[in-house]
C-alpha positions as CSV (number, residue, x, y, z in Angstrom):
1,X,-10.1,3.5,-20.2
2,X,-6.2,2.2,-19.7
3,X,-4.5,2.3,-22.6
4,X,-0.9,0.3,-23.2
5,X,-0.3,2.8,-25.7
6,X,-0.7,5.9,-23.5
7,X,2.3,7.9,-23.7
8,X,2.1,9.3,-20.0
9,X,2.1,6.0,-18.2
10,X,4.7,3.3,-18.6
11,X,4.3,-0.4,-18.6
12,X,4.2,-2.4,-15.3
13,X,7.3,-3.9,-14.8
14,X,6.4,-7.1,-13.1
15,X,9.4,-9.1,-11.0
16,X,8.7,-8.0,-7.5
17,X,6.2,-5.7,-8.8
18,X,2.5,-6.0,-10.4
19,X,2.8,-7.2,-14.2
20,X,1.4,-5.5,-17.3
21,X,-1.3,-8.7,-17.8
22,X,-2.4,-8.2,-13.5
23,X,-2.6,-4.5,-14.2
24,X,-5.1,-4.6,-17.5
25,X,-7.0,-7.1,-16.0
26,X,-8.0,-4.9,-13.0
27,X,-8.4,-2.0,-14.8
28,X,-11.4,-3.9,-16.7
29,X,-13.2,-3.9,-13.4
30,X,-12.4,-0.7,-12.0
31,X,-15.6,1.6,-12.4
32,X,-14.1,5.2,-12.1
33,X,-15.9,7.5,-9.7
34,X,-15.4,11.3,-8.9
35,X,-14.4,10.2,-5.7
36,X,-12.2,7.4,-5.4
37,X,-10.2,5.8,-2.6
38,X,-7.6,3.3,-2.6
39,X,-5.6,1.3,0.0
40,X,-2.1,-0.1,-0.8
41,X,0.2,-2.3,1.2
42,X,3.7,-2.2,-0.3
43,X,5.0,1.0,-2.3
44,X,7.2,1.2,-5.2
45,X,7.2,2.2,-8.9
46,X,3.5,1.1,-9.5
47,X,2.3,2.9,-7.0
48,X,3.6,6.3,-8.6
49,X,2.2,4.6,-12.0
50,X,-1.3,3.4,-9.9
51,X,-1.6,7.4,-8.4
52,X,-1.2,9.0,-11.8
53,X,-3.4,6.5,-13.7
54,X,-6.4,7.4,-11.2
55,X,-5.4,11.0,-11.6
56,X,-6.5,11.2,-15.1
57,X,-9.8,9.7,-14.4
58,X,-11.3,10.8,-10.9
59,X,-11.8,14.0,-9.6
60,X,-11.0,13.6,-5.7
61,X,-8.3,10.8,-5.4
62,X,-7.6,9.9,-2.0
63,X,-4.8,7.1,-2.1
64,X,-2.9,5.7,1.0
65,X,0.2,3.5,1.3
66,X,1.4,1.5,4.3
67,X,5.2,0.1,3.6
68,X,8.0,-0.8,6.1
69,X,10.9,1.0,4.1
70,X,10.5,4.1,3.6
71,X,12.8,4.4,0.5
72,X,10.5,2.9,-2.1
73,X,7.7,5.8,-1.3
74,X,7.1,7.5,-4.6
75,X,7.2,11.4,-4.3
76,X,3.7,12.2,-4.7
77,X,3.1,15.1,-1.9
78,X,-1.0,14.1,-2.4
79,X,-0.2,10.3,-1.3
80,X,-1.0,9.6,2.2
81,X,2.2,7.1,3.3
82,X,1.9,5.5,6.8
83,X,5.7,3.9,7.8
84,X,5.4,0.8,10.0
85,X,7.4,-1.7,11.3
86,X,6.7,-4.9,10.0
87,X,7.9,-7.2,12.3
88,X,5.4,-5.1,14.5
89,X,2.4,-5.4,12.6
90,X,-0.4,-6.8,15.2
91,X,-0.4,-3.0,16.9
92,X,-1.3,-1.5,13.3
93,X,-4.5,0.2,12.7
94,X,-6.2,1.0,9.5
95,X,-7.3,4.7,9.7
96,X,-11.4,5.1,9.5
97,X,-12.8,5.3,5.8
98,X,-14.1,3.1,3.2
99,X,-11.9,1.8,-0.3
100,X,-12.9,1.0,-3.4
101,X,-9.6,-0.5,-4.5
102,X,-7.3,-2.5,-1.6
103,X,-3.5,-3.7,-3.1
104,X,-1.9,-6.5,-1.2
105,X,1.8,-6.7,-2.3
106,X,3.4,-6.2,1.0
107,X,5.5,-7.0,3.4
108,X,7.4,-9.7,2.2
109,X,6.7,-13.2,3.5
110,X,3.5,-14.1,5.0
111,X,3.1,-11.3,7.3
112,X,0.7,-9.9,4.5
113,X,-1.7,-12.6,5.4
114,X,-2.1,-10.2,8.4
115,X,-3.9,-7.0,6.7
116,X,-7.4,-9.4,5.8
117,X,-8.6,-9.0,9.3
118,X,-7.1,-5.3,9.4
119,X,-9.1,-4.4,6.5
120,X,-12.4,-5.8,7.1
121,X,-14.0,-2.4,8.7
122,X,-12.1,-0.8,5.8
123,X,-14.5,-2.4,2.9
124,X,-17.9,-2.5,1.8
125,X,-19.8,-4.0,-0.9
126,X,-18.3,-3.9,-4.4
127,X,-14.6,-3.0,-2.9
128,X,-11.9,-4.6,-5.5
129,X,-9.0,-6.5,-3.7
130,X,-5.9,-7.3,-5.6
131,X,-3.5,-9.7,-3.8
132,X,-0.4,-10.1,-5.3
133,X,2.0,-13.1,-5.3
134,X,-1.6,-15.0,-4.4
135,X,0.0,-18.7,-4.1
136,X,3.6,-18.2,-2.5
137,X,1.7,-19.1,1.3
138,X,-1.7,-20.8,1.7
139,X,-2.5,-18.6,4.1
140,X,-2.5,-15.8,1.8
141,X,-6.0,-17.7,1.0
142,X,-6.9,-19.2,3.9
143,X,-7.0,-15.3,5.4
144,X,-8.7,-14.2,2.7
145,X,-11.5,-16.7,2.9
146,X,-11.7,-16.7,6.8
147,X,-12.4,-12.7,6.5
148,X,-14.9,-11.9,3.5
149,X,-17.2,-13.6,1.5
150,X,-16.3,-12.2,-2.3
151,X,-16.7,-13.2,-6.1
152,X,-13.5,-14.2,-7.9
153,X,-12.7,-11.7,-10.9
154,X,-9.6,-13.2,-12.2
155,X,-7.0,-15.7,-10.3
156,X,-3.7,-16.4,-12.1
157,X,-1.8,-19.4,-10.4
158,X,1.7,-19.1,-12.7
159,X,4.4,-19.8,-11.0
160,X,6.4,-16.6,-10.2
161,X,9.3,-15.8,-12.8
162,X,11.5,-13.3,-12.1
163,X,10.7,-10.3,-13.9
164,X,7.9,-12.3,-15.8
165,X,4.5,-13.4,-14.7
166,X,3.6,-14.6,-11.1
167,X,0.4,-15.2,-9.2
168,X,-2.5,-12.9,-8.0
169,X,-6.3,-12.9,-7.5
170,X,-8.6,-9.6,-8.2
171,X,-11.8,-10.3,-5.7
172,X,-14.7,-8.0,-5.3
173,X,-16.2,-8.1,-1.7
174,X,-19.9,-9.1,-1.0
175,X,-19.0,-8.6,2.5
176,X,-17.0,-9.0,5.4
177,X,-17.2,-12.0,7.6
178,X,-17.0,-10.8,11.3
């Protein structure tokens, strides 16, 4: 189980970035597998922190990232980064597979809203959603609800502070609504 007081992982920073409190309170949910896949839309420091996390507890990590600039990809030759445009997001496909994790922190703006319907083939029962910055658009939830039919985990509705807490919501799909 995650540990604050690991010495091989450092805290999440928060800001712009998922917080220490949204990190510990998905890792209560997470069930770790041999196999385990995860989807993530917006790269950056946690995402090296996320990769080696699930290193240390499954066997066969398969983790891919899809973030418009290409400079906050972490160096991890095993991550599997797809580059897009985001002001050209309606031609984006999500490659074929099923996740068990799927992080929304990205692009900025409400363009995210546009990954729910992306992702819908992507899920199946039990897959964890974390959307971060939940309440800056309501479409963040009006998306959300309008593609899957899920059970609430945990929902934080703080206003966002820089380099403090902000919002998010951790859902775990029943199923997709098509």
């Amino acid at each position: 189980m995650y540990s604050m007081t690991s010495p091989d992982i450092s805290p999440f920073n928060g800001g712009w970035s998922y917080t220490q409190k949204e990190m510990n309170s998905l890792f209560r949910f997470i069930e770790y597998k041999d196999d385990y896949n995860i989807l993530e839309f917006g790269a950056g420091d946690s995402t090296q922190k996320l990769w080696h996390h699930f290193k240390k507890y499954t066997k066969n990590l398969f983790y891919m990232v899809f973030e418009s600039n290409p400079s906050y990809l972490p160096p991890i030759p095993e991550l599997k980064p797809v580059v897009y445009d985001e002001n050209n997001m309606d031609t984006l496909e999500i490659p074929e597979g099923k996740f068990d994790l799927i992080l929304i922190d990205g692009p900025n703006g409400d363009r995210r809203r546009k990954w729910y319907s992306k992702i819908r083939k992507s899920v199946k029962p039990g897959t964890l959603i974390i959307i971060d910055d939940f309440n800056h658009y309501a479409c963040f939830s009006e998306e959300l609800d309008k593609n899957f039919e899920y059970e609430t985990l945990d929902h934080v509705d703080t206003p966002f502070i820089p380099y403090g807490e902000h919002s998010w919501k951790i859902v775990k799909v029943i199923r997709p609504i098509i």
